[in-house]
C-alpha positions in Angstrom: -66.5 -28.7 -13.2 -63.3 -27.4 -12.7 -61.9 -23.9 -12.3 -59.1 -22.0 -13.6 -57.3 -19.0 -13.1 -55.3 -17.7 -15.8 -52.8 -15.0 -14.6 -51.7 -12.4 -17.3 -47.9 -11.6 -17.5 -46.9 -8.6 -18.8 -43.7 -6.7 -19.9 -44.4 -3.0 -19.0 -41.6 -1.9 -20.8 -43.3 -3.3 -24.3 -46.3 -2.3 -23.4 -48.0 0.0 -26.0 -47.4 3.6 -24.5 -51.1 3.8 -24.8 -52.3 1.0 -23.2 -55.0 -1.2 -24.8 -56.7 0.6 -28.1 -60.0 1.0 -28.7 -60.4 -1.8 -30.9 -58.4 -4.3 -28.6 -60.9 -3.1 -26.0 -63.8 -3.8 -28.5 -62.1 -7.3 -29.2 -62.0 -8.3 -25.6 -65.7 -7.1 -25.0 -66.6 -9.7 -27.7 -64.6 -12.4 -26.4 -65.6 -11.7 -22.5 -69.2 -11.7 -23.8 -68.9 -15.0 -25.7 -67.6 -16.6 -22.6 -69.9 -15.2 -20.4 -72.7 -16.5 -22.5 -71.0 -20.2 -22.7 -71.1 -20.0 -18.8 -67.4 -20.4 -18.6 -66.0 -17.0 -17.6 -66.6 -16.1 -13.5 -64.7 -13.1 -13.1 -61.7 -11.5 -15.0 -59.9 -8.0 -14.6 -57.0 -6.3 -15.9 -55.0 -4.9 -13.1 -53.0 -1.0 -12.0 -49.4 -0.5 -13.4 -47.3 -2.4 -11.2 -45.4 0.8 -10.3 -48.9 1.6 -8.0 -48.4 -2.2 -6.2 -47.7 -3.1 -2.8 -45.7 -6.1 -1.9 -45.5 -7.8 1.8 -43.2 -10.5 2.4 -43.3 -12.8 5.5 -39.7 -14.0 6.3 -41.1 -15.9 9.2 -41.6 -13.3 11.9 -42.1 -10.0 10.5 -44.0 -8.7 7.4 -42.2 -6.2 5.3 -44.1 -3.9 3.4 -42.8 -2.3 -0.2 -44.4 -0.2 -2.1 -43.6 -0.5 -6.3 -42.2 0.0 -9.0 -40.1 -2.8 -8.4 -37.2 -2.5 -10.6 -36.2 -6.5 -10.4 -39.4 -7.5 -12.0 -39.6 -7.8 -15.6 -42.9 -9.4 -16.1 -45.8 -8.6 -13.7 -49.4 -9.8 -13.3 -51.5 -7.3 -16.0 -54.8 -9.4 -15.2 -56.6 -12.2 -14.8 -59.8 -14.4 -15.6 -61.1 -16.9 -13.6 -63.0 -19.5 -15.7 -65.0 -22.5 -15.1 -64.4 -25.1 -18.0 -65.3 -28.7 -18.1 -61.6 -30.1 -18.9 -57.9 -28.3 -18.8 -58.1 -28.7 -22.8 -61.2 -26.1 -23.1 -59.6 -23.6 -20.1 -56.1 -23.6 -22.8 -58.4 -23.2 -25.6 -60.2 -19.7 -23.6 -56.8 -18.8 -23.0 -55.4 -18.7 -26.0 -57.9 -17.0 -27.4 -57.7 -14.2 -25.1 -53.8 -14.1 -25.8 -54.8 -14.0 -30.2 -57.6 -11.0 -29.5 -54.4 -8.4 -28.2 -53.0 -8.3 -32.0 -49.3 -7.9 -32.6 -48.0 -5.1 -30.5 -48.5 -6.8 -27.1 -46.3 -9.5 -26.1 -48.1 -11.0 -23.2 -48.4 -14.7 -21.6 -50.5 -16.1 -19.2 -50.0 -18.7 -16.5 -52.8 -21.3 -16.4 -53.6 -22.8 -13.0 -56.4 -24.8 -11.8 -57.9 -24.1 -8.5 -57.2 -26.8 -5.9 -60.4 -27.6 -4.7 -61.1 -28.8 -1.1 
């Protein structure tokens, strides 16, 4: 079966102040648990405030290494879950559930991308 990673993009301007609520954080539990028990969820994470990120760039000889908050980034990479699904159609239907459980004072999206397998 294939796999998918499904990158969360996030505005940390919009963000709540708080970050997630209780109940948001109840509502993924539930969800994370369904998918674990459907055997489709592998790994998942929600990641630091992109203002504690590191960035190295390669421009062909040397690395460069930056340390964030980058100001030019708008959206930044608030997660992810890695899921094993039996067709793209079920991975967008995980996804889009995850998106529905944050309720409407996030504004997120997620890029969904399936592994390249060898």
């Amino acid at each position: 079966m294939p796999r998918y990673l499904s990158l969360v993009r996030i505005d940390e301007s919009t963000a709540p102040a708080g970050g997630p609520s209780a109940e948001l954080m109840q509502r993924m539990g539930e969800l994370i648990e369904e998918m674990t028990k459907a055997g489709v969820l592998l790994d998942t994470a929600g990641l630091t405030p992109g203002a504690q990120a590191t960035r190295v760039e390669w421009d062909g000889l040397h690395a460069t290494v930056t340390d964030g908050p980058f100001t030019e980034s708008k959206e930044v990479v608030g997660g992810y879950a890695l899921m094993q699904c039996k067709d793209r159609a079920e991975a967008l239907e995980w996804t889009r559930r995850f998106l529905a459980v944050h309720g409407p004072e996030w504004t997120i999206a997620c890029e969904l991308r399936e592994i390249a397998e060898a």
